[in-house]
N, C-alpha and C positions, 0 to 999 in steps of 0.2 A: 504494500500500500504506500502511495505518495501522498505528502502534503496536500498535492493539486488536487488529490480524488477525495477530498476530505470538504471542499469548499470553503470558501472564502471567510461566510461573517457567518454563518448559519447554525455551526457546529453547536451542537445541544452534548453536555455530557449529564449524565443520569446514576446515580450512587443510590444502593441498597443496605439495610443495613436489619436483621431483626432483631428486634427487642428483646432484653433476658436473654441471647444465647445462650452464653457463659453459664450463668446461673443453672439454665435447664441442662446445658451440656454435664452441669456437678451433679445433679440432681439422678439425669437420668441417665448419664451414660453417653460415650462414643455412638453407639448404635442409634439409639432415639437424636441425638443431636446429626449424626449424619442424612437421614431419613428427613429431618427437615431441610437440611441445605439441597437433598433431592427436589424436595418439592417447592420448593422457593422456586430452584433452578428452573424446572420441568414448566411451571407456574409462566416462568422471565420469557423461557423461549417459545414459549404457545404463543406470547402477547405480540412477539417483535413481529413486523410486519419493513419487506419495502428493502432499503440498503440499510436499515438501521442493523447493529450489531453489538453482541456480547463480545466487549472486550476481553473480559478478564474476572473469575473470583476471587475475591480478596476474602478468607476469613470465613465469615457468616453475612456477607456482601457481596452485591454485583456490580461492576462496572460496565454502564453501555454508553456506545457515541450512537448517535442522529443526525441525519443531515441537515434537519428543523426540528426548532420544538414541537411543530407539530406533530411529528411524528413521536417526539418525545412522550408527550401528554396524551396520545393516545394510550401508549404503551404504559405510561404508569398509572393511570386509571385503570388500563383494564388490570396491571396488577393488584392496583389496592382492591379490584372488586371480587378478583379470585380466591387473593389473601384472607377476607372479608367472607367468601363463601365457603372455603373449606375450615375454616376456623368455625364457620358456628354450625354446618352439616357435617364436617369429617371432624370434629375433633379439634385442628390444628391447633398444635398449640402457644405460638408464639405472633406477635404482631409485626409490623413492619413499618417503617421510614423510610422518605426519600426525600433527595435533596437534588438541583438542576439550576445548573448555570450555562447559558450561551455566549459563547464567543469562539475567537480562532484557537486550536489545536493544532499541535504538531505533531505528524505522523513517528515512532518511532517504533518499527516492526510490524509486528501485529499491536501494538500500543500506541497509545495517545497518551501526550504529556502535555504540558505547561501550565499557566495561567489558570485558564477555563477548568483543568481539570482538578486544578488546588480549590479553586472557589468550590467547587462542584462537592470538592470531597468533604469539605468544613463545613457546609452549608445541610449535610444531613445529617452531623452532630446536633443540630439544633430542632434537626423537626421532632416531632412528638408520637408514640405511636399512633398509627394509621393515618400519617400526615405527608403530604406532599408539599415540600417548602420551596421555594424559586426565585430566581433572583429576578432583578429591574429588570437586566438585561433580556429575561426572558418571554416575561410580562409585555415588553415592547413590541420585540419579537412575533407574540401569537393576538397581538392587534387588528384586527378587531376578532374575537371569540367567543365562542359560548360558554366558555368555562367562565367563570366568576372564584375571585382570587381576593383574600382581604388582605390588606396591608399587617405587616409587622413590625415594619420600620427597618430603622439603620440597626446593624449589627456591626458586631469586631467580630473579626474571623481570626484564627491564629495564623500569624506569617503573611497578613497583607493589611497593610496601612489605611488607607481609607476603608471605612465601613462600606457594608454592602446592602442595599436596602433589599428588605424580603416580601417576600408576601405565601401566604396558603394557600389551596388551594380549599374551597369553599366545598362545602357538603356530601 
């Protein structure tokens, strides 16, 4: 993958994160904790749709880029609404966050680095379970929309100087 195939201004990165892993991994075990990071995953890549892509798991986390938030916002609705379904018909038992900033990425391998992707990754330290948090940038971005997004305001994010203004993603 090149830079160039990555586009210009558009780039959307998207950071997963579930709630309590740790805990539940003490709790219940390698096995039960693995068994969710299946289904998060299995969950991640039903949703993706188009050139968007799984970068990378981190953890008890996923990394995906987009070519627009649109595509972004698709894909993390439909996961908070699967996360959201097998939690209260299967059981599942742990919740989930996300966090999404837009801007330029640089391509490096199968990864994507810089900027966009530090905001991206700080920015779902602070959503809440079952929340999808977003920055200006992205808000701008999916102008005019049908999603409805409340403000949070300015935040500090760790490792970048000016604040970054948030918003939610509404209901």
């Amino acid at each position: 993958m090149t830079s160039e195939e990555l586009g210009p201004s558009t780039d959307t990165v998207l950071f997963t994160d579930l709630v309590g892993f740790t805990e539940y991994n003490d709790v219940f075990g390698d096995a039960a904790a693995v068994a969710a990071l299946d289904t998060q995953l299995a969950i991640a890549c039903h949703a993706l749709t188009g050139d968007s892509r799984l970068v990378k798991e981190l953890g008890d986390g996923l990394m995906f880029w987009f070519p627009h938030p649109k595509a972004a916002l698709a894909t993390a609705t439909a996961i908070l609404g699967a996360i959201d379904s097998v939690r209260e018909h299967d059981g599942f038992p742990l919740g989930i966050r996300m966090g999404m900033h837009a801007g330029a990425v640089t391509a490096r391998g199968d990864d994507v680095v810089g900027h966009t992707v530090n905001v991206a990754s700080r920015i779902v330290d602070l959503a809440g379970p079952g929340e999808l948090v977003v920055s200006d940038s992205v808000v701008a971005a999916l102008e005019p929309t049908a999603a409805t997004f409340q403000p949070v305001g300015p935040a500090r994010v760790k490792g970048v100087q000016q604040p970054v203004w948030l918003h939610r993603l509404a209901g």
